[in-house]
NUDRENKOL-866534 format. One record per residue (C-alpha): residue in three letters; x, y, z; residue number from 1. Coordinates in pm, 1 decimal. Layout:
BEGIN
NODE  ALA  X  Y  Z  NUM
...
END
This chain:
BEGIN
NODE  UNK  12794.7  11198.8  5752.8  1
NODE  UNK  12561.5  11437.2  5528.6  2
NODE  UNK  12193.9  11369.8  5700.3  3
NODE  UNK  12078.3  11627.7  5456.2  4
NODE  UNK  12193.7  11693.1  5099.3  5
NODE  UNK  12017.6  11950.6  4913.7  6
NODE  UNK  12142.0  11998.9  4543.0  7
NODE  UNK  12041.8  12303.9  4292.6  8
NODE  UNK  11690.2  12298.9  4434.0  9
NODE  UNK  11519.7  12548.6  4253.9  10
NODE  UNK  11112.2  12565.9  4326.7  11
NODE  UNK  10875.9  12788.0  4127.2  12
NODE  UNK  10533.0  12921.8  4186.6  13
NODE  UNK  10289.7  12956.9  3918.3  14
NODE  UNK  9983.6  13237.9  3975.9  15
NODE  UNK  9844.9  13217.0  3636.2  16
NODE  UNK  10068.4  13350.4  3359.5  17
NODE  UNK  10279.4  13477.5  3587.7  18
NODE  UNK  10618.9  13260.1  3745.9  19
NODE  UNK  10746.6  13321.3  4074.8  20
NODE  UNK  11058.7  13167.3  4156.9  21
NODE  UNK  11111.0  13127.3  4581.6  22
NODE  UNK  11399.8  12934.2  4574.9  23
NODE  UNK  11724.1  12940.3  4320.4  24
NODE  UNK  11946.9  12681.2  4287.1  25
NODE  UNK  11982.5  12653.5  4629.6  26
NODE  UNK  12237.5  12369.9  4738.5  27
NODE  UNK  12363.5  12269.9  5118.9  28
NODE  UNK  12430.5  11972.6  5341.1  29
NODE  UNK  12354.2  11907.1  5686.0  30
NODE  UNK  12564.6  11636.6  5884.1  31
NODE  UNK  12422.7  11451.5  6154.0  32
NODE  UNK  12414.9  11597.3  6481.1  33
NODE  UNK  12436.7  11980.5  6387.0  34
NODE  UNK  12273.3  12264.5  6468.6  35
NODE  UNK  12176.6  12446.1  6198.9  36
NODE  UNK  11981.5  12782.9  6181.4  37
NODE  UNK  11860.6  12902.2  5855.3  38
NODE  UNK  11764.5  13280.4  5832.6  39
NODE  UNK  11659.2  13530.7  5630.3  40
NODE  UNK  11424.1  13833.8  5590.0  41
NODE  UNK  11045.4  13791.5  5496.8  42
NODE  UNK  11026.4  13677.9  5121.4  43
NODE  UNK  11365.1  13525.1  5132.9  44
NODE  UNK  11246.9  13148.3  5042.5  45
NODE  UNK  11337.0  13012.5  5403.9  46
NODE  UNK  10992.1  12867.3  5482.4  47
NODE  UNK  10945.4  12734.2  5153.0  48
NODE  UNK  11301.5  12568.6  5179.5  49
NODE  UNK  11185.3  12419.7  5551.7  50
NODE  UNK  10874.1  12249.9  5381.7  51
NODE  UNK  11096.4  12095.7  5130.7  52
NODE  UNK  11331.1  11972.5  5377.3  53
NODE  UNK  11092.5  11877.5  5588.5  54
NODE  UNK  10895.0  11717.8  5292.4  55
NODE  UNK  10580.3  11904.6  5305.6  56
NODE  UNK  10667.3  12013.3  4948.3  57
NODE  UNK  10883.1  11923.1  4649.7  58
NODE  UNK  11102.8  12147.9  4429.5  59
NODE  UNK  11068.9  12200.2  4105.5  60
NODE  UNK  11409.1  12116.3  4056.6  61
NODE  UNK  11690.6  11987.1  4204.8  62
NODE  UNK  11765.1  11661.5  4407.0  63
NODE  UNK  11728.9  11623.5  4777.8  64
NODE  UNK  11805.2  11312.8  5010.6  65
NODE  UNK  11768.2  11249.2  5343.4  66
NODE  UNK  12040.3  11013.9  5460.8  67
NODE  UNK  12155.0  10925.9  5148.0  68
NODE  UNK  11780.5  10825.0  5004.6  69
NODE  UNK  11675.3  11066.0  4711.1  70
NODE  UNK  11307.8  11175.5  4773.6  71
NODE  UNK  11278.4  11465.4  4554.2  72
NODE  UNK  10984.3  11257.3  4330.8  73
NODE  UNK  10812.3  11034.8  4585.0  74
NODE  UNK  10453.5  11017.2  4619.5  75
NODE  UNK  10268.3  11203.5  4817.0  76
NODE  UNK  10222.4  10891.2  5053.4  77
NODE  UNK  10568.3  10785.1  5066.2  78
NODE  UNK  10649.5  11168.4  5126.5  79
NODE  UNK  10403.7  11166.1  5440.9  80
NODE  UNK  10558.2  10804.6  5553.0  81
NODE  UNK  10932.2  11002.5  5516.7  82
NODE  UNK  10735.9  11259.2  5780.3  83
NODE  UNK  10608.0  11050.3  6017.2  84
NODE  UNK  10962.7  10816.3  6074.6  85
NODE  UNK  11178.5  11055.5  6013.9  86
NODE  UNK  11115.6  11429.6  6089.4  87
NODE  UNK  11005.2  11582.8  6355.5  88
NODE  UNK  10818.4  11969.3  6329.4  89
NODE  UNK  10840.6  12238.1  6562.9  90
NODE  UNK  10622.2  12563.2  6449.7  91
NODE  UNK  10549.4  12916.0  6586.8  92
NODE  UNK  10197.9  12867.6  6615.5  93
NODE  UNK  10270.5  12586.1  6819.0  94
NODE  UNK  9975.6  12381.5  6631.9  95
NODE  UNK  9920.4  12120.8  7017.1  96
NODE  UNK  9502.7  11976.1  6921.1  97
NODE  UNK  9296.3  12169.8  7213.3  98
NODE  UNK  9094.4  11929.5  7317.1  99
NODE  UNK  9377.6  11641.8  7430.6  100
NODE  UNK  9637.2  11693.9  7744.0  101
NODE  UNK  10017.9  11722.1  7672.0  102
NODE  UNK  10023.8  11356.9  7712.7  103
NODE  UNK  9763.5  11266.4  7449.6  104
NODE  UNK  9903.8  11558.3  7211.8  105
NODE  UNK  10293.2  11418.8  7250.6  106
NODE  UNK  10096.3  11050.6  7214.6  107
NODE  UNK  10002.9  11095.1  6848.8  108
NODE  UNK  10290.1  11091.6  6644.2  109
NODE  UNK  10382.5  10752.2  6774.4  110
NODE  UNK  9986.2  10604.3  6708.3  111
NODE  UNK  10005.8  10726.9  6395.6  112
NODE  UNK  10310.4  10509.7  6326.2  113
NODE  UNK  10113.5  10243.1  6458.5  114
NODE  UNK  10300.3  10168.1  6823.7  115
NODE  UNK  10102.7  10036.6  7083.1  116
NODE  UNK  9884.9  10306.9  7332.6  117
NODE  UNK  10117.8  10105.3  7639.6  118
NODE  UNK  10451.8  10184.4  7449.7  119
NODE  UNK  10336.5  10577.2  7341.9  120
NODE  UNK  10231.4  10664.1  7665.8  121
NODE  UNK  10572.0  10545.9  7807.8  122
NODE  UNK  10772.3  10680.6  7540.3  123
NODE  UNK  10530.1  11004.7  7560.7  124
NODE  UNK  10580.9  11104.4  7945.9  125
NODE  UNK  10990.8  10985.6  7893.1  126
NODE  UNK  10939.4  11260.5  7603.6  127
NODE  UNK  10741.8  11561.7  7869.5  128
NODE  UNK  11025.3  11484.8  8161.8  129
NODE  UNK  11316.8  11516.2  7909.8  130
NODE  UNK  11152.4  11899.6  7859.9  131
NODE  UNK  11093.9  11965.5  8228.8  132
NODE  UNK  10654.8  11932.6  8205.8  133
NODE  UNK  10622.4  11562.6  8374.7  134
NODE  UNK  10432.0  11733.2  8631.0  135
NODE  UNK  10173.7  11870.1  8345.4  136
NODE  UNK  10094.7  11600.0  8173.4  137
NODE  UNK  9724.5  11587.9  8231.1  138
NODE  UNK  9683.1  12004.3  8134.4  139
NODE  UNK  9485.8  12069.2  7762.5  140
NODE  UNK  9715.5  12320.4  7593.3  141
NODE  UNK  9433.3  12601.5  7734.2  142
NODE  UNK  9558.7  12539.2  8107.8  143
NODE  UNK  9981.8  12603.4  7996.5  144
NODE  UNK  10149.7  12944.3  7942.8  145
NODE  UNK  10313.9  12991.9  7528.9  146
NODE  UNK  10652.7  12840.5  7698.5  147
NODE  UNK  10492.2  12530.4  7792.0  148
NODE  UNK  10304.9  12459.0  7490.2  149
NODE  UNK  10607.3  12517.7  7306.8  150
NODE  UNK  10751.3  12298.6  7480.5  151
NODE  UNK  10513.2  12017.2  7456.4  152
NODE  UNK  10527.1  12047.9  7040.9  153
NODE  UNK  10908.1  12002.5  7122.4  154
NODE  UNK  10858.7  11680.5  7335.8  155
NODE  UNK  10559.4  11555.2  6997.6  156
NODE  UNK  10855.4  11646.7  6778.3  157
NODE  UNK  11100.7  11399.7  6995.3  158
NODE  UNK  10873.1  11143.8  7058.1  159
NODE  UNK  10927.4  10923.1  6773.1  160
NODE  UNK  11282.7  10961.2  6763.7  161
NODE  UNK  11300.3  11150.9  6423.0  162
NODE  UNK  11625.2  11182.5  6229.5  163
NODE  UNK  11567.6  11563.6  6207.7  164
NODE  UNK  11413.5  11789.9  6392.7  165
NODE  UNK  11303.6  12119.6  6231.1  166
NODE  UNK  11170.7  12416.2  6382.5  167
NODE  UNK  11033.1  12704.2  6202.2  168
NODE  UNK  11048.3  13050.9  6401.2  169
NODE  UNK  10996.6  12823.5  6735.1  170
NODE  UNK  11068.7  13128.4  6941.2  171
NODE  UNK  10794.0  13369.1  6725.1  172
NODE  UNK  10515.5  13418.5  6952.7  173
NODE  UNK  10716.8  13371.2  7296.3  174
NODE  UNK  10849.9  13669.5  7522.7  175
NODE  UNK  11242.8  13715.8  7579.7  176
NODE  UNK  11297.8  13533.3  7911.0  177
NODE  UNK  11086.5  13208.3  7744.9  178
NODE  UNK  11308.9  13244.2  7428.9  179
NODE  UNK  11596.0  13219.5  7685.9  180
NODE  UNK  11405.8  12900.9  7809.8  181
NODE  UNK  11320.6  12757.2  7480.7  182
NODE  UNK  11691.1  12799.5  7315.6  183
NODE  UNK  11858.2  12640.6  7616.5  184
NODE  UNK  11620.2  12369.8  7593.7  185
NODE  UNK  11720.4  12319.4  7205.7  186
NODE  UNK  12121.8  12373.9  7293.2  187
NODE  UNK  12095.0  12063.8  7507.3  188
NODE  UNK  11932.4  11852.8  7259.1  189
NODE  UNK  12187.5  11920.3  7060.6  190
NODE  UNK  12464.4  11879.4  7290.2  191
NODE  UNK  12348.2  11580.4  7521.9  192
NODE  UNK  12111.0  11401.1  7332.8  193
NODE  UNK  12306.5  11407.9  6960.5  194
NODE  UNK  12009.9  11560.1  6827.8  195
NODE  UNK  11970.7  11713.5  6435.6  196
NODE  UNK  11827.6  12046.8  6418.9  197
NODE  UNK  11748.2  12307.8  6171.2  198
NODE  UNK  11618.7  12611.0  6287.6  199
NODE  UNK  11416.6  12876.0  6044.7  200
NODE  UNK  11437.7  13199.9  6215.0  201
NODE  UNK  11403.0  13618.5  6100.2  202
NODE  UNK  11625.2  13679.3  6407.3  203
NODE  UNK  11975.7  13721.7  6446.9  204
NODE  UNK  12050.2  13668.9  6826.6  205
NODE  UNK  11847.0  13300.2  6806.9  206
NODE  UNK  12050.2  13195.9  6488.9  207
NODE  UNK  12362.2  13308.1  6667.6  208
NODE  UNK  12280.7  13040.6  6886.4  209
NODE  UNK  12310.2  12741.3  6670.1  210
NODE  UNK  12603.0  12566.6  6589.0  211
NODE  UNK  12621.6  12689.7  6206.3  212
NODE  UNK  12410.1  12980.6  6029.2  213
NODE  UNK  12312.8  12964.7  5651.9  214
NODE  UNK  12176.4  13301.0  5500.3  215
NODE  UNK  11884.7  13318.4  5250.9  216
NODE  UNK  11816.1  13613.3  5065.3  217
NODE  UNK  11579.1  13655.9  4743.2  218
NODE  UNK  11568.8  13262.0  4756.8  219
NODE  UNK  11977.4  13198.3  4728.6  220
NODE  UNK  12237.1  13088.8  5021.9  221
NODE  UNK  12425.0  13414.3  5050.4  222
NODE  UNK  12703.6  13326.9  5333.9  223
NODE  UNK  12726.5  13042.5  5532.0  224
NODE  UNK  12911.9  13034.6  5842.3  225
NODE  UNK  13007.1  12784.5  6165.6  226
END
């Protein structure tokens, strides 16, 4: 079953007179339960193809659905609803709100979505055990080490049981043996727990670790593999 299904999205900046196009006729589908990476070199239109997916932006062009529902021209609320039930972020700068513990940062996907505090904070330490930090629940991101915060953004990204869950250069900002930690942690997601992934990453030996890699270059799939 196609999750995603991405068809001659095309998206265009304009910087006054001038036209930049980031993304060209780009078309691809993602089934349910894959593990996709995406990759490309700087400039290649992979981030700007992650916020689309991920509905943080809309192409200029093109239709895109998310399990079969077409939400290339939805409003900008109904785009942030699609978000919030639906997708779940991972990003290199790990983006975990300073002053809350893991528990309160994993707790505030599912408040926003309006579930009770009792519920979240079940569903939020089920979400911290599942990657290995039950025993840190009560640290502020300021007391963890770049693995463990990570890994806290990947329990928020879980915690309301998205469809998808995309990750944009998750490994950036971590050291080699972390990597190690943070792609095995993604590789049994994907295996034991069914989950959806798409992966935006610069770097060859992470996207050789997904299931399927699609190549971006000047802002068109070049080669797609499994």
């Amino acid at each position: 079953m196609a999750l995603l299904s991405a068809k001659n999205i095309t998206k265009i900046y304009q910087a006054g007179s001038h036209q930049l196009t980031v993304l060209k006729n780009v078309d691809l589908t993602i089934k349910k339960g894959e593990f996709v990476a995406i990759i490309g070199k700087s400039g290649s239109g992979k981030s700007t193809l992650m916020n689309i997916l991920g509905c943080l932006d809309t192409a200029t062009s093109g239709t895109y659905k998310i399990a079969n529902k077409n939400v290339s021209h939805l409003t900008v609320d109904q785009l942030a609803q699609i978000r919030n039930e639906q997708v779940g972020f991972v990003f290199q700068q790990y983006h975990l709100l300073p002053d809350m513990t893991a528990l309160e940062n994993v707790m505030l996907p599912l408040l926003y979505a309006h579930k009770t505090e009792e519920f979240s904070i079940k569903q939020a330490k089920k979400m911290l055990s599942l990657v290995d930090l039950a025993d840190r629940i009560d640290h502020l991101p300021s007391e963890m080490s770049g693995g463990e915060q990570q890994r806290v953004a990947i329990a928020r990204a879980l915690s309301n049981n998205p469809n998808i869950v995309l990750a944009d250069e998750p490994t950036g900002n971590l050291d080699s043996v972390t990597e190690t930690i943070i792609m095995k942690l993604f590789k049994n997601l994907h295996k034991k727990q069914g989950a959806t992934i798409v992966m935006i990453t610069h770097d060859e030996h992470v996207a050789k670790q997904a299931s399927r890699i699609i190549r971006l270059h000047d802002g068109k799939v070049v080669k797609t593999k499994k």
